[in-house]
N, C-alpha and C positions, 0 to 999 in steps of 0.2 A: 504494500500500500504506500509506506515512503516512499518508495522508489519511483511510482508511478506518480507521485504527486512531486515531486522533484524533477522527473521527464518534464511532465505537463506543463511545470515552471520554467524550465528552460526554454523548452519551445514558443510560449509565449513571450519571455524576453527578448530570445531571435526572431522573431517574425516582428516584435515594435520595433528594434532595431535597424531591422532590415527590410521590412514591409514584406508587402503578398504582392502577389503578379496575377491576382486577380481583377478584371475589370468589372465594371458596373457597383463599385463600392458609394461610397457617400449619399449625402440625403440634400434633398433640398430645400431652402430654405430662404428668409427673406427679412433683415435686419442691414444695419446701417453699418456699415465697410469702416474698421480702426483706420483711423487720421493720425498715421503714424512719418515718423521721416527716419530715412538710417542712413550710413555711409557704402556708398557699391565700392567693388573691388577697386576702383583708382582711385577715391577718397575723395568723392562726390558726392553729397546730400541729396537722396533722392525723397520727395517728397508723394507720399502713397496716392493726395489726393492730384494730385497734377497728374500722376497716371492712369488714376480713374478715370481722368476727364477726355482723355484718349481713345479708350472706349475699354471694349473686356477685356478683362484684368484675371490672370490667373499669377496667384498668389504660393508658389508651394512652399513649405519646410521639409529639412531635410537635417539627418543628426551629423552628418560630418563630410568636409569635403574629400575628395579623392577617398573613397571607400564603396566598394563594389555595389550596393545596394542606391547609395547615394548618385555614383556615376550615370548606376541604368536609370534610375529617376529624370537625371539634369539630360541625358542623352537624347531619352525619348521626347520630350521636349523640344531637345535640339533639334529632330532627326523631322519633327513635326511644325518647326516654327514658320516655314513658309507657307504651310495651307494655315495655323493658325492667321499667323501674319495676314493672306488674304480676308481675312476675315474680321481683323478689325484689333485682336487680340494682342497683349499686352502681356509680356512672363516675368517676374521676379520671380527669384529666389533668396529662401533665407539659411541661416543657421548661426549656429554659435560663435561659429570661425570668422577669426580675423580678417580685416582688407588684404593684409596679403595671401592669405590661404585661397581665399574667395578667388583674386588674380591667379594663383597658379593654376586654381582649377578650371577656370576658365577661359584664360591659354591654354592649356593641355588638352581638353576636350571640345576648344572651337564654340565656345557656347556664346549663341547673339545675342543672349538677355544679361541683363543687369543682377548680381547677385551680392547681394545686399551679408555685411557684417552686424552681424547682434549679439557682440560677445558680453553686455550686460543686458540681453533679453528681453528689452523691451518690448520691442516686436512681438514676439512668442508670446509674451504675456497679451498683447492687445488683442492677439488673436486667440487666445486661450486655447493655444497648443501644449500640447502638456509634455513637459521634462522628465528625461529622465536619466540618471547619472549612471557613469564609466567614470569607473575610480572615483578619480576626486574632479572630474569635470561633469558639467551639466550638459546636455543634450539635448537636441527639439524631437520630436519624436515624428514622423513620416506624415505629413498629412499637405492638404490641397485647399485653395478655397476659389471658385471664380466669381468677381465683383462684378455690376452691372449697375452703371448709371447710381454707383455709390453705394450700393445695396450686395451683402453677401448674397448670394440667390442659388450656394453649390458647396457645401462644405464634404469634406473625406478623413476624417481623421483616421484613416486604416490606407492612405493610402497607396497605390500600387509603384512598385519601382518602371519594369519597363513597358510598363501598360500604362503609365499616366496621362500620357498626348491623348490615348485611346478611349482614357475615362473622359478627358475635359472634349474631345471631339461628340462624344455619344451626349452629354451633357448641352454641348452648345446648339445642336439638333436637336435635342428636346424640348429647348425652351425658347423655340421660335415663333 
């Protein structure tokens, strides 16, 4: 009985860790988008409502840069930003990590969007993404949100690594 409840404990902290590659996760929803500002990787103040104003805004978290689960997240994204892009859409990314972590990851993997440093959390908090700690560091735990005209209208707290373009594309057809 320990033992199976010590699996089932594990399990569940690798998959917050690392997310599911399941798509069709998150709920939808309709409340007023955090009015937050943070620094992107070149140490520029990106201000959350100025790129609401652009149009749809997908918002993800992610617990750490250059780390497998993290990469197929920002990838897919990547790999989806120009049908996004057509479409009106907007990507930040956040996480714990530094401007300069943020930059290498960003350079390394070619990524078009803005990836935002939130190594005192604010961020995480306004969106009430929930931590979770490795060692002695905190963590943002896997999750999505897509904004519309200021309004969260798509939240995913479970969500998917290299399914996430796949989630916010099935999402933005739904709510046409």
């Amino acid at each position: 009985m320990k033992t199976r409840l010590y699996l089932l404990t594990a399990m569940s902290m690798l998959t917050s860790l690392f997310g599911t590659a399941q798509a069709g996760e998150g709920k939808m929803v309709s409340y007023p988008a955090p009015v937050v500002s943070g620094v992107n990787q070149d140490g520029k103040t990106v201000n959350f409502a100025d790129v609401y104003k652009k149009g749809p805004t997908v918002v993800f978290f992610y617990p750490k840069a250059d780390t497998p689960g993290c990469t197929k997240q920002a990838c897919s994204l990547r790999d989806a930003f120009a049908d996004l892009s057509k479409q009106g859409v907007q990507v930040l990314g956040v996480s714990f990590d530094k401007e300069a972590a943020q930059k290498a990851f960003k350079d390394k993997f070619t990524l078009p969007y803005d990836l935002i440093a939130d190594p005192d959390g604010k961020i995480v908090a306004a969106f009430k993404v929930e931590k979770m700690l490795k060692g002695l560091f905190s963590l943002a735990k896997r999750s999505c949100f897509l904004i519309k005209n200021g309004k969260v209208v798509w939240e995913d707290y479970a969500a998917a690594t290299d399914q996430q373009a796949t989630d916010i594309k099935r999402v933005l057809a739904d709510s046409k």
